[in-house]
PDBQT receptor file of N, H, CA, C and O in Angstrom, charges set to zero:
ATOM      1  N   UNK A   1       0.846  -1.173   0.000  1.00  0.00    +0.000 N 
ATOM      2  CA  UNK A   1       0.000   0.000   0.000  1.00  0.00    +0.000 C 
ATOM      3  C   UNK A   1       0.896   1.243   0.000  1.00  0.00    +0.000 C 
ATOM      4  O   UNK A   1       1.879   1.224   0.741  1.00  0.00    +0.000 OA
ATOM      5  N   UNK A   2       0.657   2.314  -0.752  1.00  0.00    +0.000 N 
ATOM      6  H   UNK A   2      -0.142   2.329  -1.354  1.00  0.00    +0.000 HD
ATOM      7  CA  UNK A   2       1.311   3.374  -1.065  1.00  0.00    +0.000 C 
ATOM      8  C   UNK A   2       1.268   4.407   0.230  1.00  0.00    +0.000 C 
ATOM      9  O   UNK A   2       0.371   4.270   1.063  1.00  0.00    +0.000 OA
ATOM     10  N   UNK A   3       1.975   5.141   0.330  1.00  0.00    +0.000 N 
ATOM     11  H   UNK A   3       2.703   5.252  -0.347  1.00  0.00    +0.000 HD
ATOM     12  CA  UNK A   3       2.237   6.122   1.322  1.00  0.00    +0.000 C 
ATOM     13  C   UNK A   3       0.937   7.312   1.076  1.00  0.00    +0.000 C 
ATOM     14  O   UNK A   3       0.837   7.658  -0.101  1.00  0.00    +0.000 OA
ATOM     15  N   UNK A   4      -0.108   8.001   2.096  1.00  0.00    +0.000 N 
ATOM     16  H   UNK A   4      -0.026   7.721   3.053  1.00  0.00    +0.000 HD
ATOM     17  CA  UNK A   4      -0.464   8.498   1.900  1.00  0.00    +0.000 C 
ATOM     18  C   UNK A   4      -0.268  10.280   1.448  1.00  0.00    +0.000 C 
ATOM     19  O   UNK A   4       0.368  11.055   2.163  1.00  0.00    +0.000 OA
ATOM     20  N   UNK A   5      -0.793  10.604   0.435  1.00  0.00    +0.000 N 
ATOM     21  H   UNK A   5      -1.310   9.974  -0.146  1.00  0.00    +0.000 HD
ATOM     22  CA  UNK A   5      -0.491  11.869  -0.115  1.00  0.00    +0.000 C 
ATOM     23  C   UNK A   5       0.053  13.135   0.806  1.00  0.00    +0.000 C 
ATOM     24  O   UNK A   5      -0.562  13.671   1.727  1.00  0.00    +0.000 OA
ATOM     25  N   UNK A   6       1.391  13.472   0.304  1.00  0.00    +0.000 N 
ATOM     26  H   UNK A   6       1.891  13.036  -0.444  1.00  0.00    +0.000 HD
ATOM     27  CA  UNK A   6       1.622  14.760   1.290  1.00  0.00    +0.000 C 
ATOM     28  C   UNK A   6       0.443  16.321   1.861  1.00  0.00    +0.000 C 
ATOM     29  O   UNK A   6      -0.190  16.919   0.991  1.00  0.00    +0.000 OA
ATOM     30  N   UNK A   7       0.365  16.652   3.015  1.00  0.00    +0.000 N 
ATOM     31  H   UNK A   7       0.879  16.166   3.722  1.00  0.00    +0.000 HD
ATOM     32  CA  UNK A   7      -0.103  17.360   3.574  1.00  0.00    +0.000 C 
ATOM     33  C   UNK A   7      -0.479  18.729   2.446  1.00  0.00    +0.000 C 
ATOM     34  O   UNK A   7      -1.500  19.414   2.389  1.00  0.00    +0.000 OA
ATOM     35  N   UNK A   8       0.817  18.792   1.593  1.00  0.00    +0.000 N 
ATOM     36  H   UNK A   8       1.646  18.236   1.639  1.00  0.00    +0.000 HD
ATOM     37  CA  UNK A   8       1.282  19.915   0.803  1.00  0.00    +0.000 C 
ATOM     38  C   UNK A   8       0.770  19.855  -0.147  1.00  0.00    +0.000 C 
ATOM     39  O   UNK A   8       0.326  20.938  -0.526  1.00  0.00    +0.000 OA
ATOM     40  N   UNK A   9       0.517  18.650  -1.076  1.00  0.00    +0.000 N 
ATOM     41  H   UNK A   9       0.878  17.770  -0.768  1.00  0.00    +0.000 HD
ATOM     42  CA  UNK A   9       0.157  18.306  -1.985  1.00  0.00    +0.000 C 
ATOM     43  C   UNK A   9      -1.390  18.299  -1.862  1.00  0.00    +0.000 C 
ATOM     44  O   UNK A   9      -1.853  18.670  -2.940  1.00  0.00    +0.000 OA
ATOM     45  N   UNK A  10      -2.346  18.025  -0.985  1.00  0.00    +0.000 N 
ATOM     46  H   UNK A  10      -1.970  17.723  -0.109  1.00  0.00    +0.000 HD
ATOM     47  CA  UNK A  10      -3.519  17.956  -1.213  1.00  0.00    +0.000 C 
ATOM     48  C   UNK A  10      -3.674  19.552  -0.790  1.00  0.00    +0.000 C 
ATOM     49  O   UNK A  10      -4.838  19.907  -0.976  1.00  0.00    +0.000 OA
ATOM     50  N   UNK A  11      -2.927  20.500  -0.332  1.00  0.00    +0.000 N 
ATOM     51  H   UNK A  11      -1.981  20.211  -0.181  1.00  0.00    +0.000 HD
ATOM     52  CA  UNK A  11      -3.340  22.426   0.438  1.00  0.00    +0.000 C 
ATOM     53  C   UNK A  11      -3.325  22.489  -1.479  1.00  0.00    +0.000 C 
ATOM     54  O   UNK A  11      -4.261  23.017  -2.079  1.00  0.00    +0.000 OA
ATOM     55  N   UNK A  12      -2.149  21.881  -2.201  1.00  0.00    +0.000 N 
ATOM     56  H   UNK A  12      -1.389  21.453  -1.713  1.00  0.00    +0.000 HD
ATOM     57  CA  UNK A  12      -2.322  23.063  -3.648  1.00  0.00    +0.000 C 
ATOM     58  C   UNK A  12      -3.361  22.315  -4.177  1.00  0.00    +0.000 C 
ATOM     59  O   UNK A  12      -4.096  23.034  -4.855  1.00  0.00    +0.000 OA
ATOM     60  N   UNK A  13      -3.818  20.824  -4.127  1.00  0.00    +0.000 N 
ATOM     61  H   UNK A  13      -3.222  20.239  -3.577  1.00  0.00    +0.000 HD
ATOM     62  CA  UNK A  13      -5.229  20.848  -4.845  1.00  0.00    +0.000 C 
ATOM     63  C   UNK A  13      -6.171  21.293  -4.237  1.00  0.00    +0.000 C 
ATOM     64  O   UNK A  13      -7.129  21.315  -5.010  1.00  0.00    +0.000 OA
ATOM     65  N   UNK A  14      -6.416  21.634  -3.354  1.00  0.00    +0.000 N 
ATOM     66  H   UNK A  14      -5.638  21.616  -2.727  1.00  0.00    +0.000 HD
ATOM     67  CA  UNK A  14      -8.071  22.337  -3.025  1.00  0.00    +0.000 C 
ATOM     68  C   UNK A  14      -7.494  23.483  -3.094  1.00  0.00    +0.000 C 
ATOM     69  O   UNK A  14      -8.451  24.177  -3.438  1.00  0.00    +0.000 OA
ATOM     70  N   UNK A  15      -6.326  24.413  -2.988  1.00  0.00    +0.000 N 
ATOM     71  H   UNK A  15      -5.549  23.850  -2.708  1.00  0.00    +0.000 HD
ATOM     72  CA  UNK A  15      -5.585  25.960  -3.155  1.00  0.00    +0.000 C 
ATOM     73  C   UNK A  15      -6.802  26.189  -4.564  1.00  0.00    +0.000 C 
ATOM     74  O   UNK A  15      -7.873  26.796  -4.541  1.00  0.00    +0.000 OA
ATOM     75  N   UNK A  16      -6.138  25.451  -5.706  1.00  0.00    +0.000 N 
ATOM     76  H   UNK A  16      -5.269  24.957  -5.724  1.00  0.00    +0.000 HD
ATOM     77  CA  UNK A  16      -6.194  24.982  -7.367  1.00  0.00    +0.000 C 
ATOM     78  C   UNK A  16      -7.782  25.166  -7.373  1.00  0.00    +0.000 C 
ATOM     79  O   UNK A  16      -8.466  25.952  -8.028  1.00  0.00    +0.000 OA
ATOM     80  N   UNK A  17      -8.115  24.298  -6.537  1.00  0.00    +0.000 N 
ATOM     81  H   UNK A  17      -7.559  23.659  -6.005  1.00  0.00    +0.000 HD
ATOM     82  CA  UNK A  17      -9.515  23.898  -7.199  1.00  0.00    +0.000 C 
ATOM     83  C   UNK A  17     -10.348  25.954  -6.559  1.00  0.00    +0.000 C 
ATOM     84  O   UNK A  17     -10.721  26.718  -7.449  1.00  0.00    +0.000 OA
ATOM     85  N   UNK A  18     -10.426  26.295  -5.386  1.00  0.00    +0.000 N 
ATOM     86  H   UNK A  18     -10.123  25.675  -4.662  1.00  0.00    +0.000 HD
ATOM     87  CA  UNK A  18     -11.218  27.171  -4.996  1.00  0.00    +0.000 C 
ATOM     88  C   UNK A  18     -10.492  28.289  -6.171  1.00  0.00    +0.000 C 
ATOM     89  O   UNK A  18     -11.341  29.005  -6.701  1.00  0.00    +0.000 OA
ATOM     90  N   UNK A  19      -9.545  28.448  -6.482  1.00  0.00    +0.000 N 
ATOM     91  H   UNK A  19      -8.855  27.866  -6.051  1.00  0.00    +0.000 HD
ATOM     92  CA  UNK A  19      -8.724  29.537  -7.330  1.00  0.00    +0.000 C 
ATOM     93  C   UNK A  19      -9.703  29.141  -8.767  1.00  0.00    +0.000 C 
ATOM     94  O   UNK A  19      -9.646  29.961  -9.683  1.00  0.00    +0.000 OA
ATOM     95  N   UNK A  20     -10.375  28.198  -8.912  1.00  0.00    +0.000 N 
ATOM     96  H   UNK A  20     -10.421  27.531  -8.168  1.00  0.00    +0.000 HD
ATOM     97  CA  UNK A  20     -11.122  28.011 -10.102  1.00  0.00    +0.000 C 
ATOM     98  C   UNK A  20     -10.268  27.445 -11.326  1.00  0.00    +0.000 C 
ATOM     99  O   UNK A  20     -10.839  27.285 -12.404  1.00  0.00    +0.000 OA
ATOM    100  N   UNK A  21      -8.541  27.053 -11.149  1.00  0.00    +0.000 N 
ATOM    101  H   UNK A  21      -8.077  27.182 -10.273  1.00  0.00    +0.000 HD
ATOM    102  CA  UNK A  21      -7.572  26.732 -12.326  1.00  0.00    +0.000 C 
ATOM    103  C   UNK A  21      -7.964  25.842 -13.221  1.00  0.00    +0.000 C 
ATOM    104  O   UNK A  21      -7.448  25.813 -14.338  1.00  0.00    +0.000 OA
ATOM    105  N   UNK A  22      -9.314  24.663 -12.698  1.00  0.00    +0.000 N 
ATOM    106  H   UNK A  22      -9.733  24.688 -11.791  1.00  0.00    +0.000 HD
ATOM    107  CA  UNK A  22      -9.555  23.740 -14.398  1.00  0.00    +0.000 C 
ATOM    108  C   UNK A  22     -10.157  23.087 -12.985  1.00  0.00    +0.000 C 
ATOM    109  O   UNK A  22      -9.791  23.248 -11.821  1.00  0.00    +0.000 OA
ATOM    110  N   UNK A  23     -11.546  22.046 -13.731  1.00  0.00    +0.000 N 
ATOM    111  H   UNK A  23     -11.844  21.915 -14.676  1.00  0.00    +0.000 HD
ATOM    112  CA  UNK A  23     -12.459  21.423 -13.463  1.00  0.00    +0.000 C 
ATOM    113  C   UNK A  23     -11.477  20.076 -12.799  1.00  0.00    +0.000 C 
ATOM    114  O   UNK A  23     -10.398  19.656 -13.218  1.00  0.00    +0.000 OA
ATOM    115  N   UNK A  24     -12.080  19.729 -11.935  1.00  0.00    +0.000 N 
ATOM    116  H   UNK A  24     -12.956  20.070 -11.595  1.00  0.00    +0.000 HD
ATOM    117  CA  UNK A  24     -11.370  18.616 -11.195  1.00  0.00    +0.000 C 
ATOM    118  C   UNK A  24     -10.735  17.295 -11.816  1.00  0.00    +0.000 C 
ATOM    119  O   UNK A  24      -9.806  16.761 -11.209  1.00  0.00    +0.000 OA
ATOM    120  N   UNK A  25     -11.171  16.795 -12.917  1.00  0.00    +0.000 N 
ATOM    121  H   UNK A  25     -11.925  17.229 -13.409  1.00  0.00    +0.000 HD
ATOM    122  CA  UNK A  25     -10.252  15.945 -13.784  1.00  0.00    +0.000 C 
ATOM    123  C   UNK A  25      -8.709  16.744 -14.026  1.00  0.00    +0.000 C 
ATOM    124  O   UNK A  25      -7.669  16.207 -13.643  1.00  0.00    +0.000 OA
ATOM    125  N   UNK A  26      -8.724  18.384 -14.860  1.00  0.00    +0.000 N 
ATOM    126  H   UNK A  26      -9.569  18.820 -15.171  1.00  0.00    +0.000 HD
ATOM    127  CA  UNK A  26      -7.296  18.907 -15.092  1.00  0.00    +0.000 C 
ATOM    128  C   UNK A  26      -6.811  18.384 -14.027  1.00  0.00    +0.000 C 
ATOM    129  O   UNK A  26      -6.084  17.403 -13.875  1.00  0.00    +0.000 OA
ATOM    130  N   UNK A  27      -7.592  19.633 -12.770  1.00  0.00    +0.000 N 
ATOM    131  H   UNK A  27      -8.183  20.430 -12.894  1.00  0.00    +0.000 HD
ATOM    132  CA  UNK A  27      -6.452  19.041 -11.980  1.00  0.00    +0.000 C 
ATOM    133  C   UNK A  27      -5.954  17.697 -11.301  1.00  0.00    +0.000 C 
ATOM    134  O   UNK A  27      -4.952  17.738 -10.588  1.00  0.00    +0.000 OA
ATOM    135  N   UNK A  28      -6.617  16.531 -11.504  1.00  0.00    +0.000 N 
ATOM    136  H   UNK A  28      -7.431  16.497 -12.084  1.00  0.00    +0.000 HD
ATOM    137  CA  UNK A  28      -5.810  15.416 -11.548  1.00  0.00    +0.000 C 
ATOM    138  C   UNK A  28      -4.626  15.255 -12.775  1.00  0.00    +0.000 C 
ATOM    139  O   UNK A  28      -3.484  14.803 -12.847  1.00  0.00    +0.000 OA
ATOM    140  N   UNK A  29      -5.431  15.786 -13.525  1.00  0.00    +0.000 N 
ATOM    141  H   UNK A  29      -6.359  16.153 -13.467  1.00  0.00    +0.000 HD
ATOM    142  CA  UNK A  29      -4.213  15.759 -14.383  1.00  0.00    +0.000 C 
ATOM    143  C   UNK A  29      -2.623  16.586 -13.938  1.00  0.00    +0.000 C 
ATOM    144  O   UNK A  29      -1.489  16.202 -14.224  1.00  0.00    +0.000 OA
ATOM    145  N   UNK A  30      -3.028  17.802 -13.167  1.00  0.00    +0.000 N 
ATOM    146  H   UNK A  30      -3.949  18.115 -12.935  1.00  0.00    +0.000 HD
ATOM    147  CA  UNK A  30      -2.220  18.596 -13.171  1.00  0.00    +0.000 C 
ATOM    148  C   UNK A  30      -1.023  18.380 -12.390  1.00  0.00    +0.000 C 
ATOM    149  O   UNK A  30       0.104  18.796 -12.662  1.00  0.00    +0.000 OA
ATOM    150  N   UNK A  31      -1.506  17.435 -11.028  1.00  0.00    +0.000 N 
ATOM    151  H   UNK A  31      -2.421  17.097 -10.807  1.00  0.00    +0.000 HD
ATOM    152  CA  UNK A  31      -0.742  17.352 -10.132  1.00  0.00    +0.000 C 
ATOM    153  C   UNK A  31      -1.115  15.700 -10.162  1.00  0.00    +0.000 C 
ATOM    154  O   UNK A  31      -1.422  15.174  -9.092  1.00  0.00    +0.000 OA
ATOM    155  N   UNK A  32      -1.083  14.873 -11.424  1.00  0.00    +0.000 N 
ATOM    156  H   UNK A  32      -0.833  15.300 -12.293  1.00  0.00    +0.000 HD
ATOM    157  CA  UNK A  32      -0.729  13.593 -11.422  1.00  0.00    +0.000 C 
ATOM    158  C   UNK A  32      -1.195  12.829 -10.514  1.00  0.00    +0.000 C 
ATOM    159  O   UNK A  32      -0.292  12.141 -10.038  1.00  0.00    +0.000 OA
ATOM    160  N   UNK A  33      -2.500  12.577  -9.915  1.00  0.00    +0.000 N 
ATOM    161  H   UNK A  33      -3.233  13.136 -10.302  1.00  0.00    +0.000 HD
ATOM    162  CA  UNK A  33      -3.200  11.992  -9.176  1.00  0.00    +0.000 C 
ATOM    163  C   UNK A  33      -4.434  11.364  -9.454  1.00  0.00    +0.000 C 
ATOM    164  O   UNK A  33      -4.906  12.222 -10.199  1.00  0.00    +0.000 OA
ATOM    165  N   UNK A  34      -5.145  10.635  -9.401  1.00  0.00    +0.000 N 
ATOM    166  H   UNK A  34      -4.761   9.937  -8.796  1.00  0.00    +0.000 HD
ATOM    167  CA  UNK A  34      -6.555  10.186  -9.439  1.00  0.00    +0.000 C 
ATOM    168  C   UNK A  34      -7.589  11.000  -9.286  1.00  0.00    +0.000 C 
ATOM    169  O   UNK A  34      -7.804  11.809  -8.383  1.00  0.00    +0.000 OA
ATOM    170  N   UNK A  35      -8.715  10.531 -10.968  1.00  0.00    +0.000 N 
ATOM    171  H   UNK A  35      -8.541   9.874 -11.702  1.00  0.00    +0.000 HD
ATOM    172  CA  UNK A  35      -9.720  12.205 -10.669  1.00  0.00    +0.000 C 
ATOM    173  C   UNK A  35     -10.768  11.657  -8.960  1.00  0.00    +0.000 C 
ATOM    174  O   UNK A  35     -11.464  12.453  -8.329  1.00  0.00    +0.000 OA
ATOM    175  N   UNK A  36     -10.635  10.631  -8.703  1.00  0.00    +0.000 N 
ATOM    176  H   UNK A  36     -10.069   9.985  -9.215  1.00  0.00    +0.000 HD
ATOM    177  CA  UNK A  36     -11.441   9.644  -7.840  1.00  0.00    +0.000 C 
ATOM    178  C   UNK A  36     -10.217  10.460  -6.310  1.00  0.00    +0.000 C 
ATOM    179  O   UNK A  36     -10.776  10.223  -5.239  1.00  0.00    +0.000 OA
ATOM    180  N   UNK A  37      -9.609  10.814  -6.208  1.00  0.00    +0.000 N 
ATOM    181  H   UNK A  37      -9.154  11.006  -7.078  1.00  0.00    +0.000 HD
ATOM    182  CA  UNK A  37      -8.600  11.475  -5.215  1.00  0.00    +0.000 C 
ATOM    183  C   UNK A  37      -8.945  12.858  -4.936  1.00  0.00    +0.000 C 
ATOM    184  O   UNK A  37      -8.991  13.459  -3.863  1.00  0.00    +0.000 OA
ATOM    185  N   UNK A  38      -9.205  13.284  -6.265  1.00  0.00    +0.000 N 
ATOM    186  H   UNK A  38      -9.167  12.796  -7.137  1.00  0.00    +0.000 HD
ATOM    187  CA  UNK A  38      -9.687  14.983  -6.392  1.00  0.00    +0.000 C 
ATOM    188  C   UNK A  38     -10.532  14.794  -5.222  1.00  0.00    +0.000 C 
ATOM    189  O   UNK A  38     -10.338  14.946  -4.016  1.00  0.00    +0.000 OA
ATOM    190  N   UNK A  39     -11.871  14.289  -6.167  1.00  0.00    +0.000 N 
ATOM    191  H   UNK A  39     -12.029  14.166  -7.147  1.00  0.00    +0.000 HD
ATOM    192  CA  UNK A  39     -13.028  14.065  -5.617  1.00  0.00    +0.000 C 
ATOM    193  C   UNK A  39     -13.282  13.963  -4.230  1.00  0.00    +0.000 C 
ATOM    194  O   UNK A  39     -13.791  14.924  -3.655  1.00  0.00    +0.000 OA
ATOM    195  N   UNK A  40     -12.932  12.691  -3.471  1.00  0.00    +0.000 N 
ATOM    196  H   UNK A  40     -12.518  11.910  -3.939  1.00  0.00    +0.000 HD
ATOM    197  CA  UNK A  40     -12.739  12.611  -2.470  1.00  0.00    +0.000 C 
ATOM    198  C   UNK A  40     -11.608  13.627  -1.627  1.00  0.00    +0.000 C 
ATOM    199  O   UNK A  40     -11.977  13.555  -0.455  1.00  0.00    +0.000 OA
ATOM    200  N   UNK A  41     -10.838  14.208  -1.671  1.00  0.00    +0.000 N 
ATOM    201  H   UNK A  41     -10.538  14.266  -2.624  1.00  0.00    +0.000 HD
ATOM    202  CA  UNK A  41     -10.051  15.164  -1.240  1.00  0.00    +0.000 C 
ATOM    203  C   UNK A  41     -11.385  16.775  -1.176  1.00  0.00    +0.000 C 
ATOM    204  O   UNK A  41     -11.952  17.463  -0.327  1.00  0.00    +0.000 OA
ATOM    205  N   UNK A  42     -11.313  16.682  -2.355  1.00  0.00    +0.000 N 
ATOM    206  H   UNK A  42     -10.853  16.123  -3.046  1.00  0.00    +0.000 HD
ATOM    207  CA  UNK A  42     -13.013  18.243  -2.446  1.00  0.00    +0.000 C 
ATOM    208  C   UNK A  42     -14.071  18.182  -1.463  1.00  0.00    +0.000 C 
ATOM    209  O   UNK A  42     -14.469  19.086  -0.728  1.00  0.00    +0.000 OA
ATOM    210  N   UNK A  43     -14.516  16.846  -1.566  1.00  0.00    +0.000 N 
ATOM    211  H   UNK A  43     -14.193  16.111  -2.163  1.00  0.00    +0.000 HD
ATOM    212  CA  UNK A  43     -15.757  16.707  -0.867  1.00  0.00    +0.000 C 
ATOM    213  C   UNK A  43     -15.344  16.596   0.883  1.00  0.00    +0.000 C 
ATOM    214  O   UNK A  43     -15.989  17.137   1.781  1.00  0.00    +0.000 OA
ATOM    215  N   UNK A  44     -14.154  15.784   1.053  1.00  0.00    +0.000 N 
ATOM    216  H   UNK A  44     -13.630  15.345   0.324  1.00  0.00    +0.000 HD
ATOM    217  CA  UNK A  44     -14.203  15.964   2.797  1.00  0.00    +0.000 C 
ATOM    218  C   UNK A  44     -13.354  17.480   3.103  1.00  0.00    +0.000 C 
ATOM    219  O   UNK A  44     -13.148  17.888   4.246  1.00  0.00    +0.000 OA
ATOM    220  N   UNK A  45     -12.930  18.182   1.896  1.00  0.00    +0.000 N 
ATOM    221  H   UNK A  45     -13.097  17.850   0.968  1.00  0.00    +0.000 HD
ATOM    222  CA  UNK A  45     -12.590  19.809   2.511  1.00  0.00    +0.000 C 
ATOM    223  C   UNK A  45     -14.081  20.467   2.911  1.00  0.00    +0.000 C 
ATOM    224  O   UNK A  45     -14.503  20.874   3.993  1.00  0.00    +0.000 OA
ATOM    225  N   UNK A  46     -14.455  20.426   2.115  1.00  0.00    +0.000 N 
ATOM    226  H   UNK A  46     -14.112  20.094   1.236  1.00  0.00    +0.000 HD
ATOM    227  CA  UNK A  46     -16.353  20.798   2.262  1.00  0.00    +0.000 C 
ATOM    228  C   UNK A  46     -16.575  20.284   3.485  1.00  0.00    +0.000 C 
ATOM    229  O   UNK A  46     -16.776  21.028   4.444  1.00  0.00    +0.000 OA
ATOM    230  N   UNK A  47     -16.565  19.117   3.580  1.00  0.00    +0.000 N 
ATOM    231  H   UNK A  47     -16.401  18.512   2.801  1.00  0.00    +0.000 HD
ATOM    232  CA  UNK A  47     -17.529  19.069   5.018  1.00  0.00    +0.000 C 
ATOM    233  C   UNK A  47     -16.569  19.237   5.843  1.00  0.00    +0.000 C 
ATOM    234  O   UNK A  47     -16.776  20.367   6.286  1.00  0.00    +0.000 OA
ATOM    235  N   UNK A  48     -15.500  18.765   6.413  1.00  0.00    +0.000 N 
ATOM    236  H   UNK A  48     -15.332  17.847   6.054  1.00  0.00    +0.000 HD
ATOM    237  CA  UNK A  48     -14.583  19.150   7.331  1.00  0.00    +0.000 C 
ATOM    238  C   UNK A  48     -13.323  20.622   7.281  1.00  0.00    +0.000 C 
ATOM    239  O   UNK A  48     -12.729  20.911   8.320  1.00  0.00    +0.000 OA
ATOM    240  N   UNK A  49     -13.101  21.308   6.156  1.00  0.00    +0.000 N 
ATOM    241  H   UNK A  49     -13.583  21.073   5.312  1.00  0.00    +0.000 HD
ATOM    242  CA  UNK A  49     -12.593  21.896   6.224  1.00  0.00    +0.000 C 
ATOM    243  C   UNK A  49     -10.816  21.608   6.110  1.00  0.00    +0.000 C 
ATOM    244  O   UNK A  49      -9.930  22.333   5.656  1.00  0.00    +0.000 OA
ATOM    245  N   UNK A  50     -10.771  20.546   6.588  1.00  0.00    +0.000 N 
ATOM    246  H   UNK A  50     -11.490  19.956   6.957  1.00  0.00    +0.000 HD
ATOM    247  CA  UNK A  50      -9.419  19.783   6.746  1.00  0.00    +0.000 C 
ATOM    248  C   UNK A  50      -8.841  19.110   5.044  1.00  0.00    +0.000 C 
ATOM    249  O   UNK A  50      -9.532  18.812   4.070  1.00  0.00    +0.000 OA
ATOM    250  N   UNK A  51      -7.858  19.070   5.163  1.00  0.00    +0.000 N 
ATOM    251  H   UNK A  51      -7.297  19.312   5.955  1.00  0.00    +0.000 HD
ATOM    252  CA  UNK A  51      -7.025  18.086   4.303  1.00  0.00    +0.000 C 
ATOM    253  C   UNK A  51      -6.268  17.359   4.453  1.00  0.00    +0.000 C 
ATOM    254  O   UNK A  51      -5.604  17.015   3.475  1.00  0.00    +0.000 OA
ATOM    255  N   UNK A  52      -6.015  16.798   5.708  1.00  0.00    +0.000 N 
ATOM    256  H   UNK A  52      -6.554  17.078   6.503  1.00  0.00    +0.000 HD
ATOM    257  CA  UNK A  52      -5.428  15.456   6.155  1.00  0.00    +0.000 C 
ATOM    258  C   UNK A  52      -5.959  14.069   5.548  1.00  0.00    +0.000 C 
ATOM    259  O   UNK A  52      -7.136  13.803   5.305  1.00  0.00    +0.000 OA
ATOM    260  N   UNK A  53      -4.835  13.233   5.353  1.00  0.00    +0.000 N 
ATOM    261  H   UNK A  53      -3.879  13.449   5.551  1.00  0.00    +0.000 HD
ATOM    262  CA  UNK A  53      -5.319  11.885   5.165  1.00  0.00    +0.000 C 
ATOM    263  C   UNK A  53      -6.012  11.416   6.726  1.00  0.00    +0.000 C 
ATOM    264  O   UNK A  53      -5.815  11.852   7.860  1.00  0.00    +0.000 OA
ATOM    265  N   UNK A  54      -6.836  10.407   6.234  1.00  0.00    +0.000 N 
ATOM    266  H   UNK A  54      -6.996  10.052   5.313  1.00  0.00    +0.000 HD
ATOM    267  CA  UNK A  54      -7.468   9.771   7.331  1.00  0.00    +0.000 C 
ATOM    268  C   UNK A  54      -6.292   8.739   7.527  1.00  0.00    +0.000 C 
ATOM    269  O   UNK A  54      -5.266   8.465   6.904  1.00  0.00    +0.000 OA
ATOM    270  N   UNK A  55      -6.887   8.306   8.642  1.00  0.00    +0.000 N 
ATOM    271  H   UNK A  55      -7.719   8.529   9.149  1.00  0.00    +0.000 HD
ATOM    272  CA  UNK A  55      -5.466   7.620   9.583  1.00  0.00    +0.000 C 
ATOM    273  C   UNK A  55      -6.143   6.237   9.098  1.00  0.00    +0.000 C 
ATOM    274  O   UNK A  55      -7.212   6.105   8.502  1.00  0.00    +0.000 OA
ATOM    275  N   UNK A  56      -5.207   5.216   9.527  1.00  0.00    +0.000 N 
ATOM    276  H   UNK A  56      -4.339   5.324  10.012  1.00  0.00    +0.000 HD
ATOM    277  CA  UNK A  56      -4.919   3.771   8.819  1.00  0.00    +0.000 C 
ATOM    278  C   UNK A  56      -6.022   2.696   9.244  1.00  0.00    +0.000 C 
ATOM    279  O   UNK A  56      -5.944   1.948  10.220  1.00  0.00    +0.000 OA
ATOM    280  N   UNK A  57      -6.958   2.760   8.413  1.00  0.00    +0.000 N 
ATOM    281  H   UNK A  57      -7.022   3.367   7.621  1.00  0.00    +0.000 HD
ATOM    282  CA  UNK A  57      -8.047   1.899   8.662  1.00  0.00    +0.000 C 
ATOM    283  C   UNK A  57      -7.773   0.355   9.377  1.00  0.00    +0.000 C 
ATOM    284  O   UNK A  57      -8.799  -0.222   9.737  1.00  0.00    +0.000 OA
ATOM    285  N   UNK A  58      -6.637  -0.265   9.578  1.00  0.00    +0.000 N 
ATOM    286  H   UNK A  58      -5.803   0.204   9.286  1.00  0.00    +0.000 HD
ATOM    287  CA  UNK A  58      -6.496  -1.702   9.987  1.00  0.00    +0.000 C 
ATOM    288  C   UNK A  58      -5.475  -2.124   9.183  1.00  0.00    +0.000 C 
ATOM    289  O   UNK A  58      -4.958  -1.578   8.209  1.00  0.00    +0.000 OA
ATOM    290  N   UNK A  59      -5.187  -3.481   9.880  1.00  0.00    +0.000 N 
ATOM    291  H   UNK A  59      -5.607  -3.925  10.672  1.00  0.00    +0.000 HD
ATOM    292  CA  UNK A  59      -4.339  -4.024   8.643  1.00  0.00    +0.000 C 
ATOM    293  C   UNK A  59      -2.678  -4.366   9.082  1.00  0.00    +0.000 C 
ATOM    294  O   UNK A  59      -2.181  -3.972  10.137  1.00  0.00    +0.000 OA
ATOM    295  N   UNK A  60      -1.943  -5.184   8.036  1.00  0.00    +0.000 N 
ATOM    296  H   UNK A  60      -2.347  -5.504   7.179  1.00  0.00    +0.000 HD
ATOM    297  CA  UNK A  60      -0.924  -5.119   8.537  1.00  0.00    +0.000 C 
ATOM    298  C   UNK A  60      -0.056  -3.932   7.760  1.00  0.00    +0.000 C 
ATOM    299  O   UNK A  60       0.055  -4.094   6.545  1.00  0.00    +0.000 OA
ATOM    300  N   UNK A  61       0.422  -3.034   8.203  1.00  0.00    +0.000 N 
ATOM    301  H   UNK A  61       0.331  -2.903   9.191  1.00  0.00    +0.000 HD
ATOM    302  CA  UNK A  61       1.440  -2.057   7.664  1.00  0.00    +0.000 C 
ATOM    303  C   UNK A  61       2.391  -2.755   6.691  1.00  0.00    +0.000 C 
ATOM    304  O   UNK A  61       2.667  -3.932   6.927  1.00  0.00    +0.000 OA
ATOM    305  N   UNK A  62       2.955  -2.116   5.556  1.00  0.00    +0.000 N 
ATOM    306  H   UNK A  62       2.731  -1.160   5.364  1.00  0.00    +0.000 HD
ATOM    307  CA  UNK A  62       4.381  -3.261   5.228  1.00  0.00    +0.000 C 
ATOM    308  C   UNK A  62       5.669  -2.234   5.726  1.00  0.00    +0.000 C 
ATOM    309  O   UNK A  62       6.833  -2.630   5.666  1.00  0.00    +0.000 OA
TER     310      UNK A  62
């Protein structure tokens, strides 16, 4: 399982997205991520305000 997305990296996509720079696919495109990442990244700034990854659902770590 991949490392979750830097702190920094999800402030310039919602920065991107409220600045209006291109409909949420560009910016997957823009900053090389999943439009399914946008998405979910947009929608819990909306309700929480936050852009933290959520913490580690279970599992064994590798």
């Amino acid at each position: 399982m991949p490392a979750p997305y830097s702190k920094d990296l999800r402030q310039r996509v919602v920065d991107a997205y409220k600045a209006k720079l291109g409909s949420q696919q560009q910016l997957a495109e823009r900053f090389q991520v999943s439009l399914s990442f946008v998405q979910r990244l947009i929608g819990g700034h909306q309700k929480t305000g936050e852009v933290n990854s959520k913490p580690h659902g279970g599992g064994a770590l590798a």
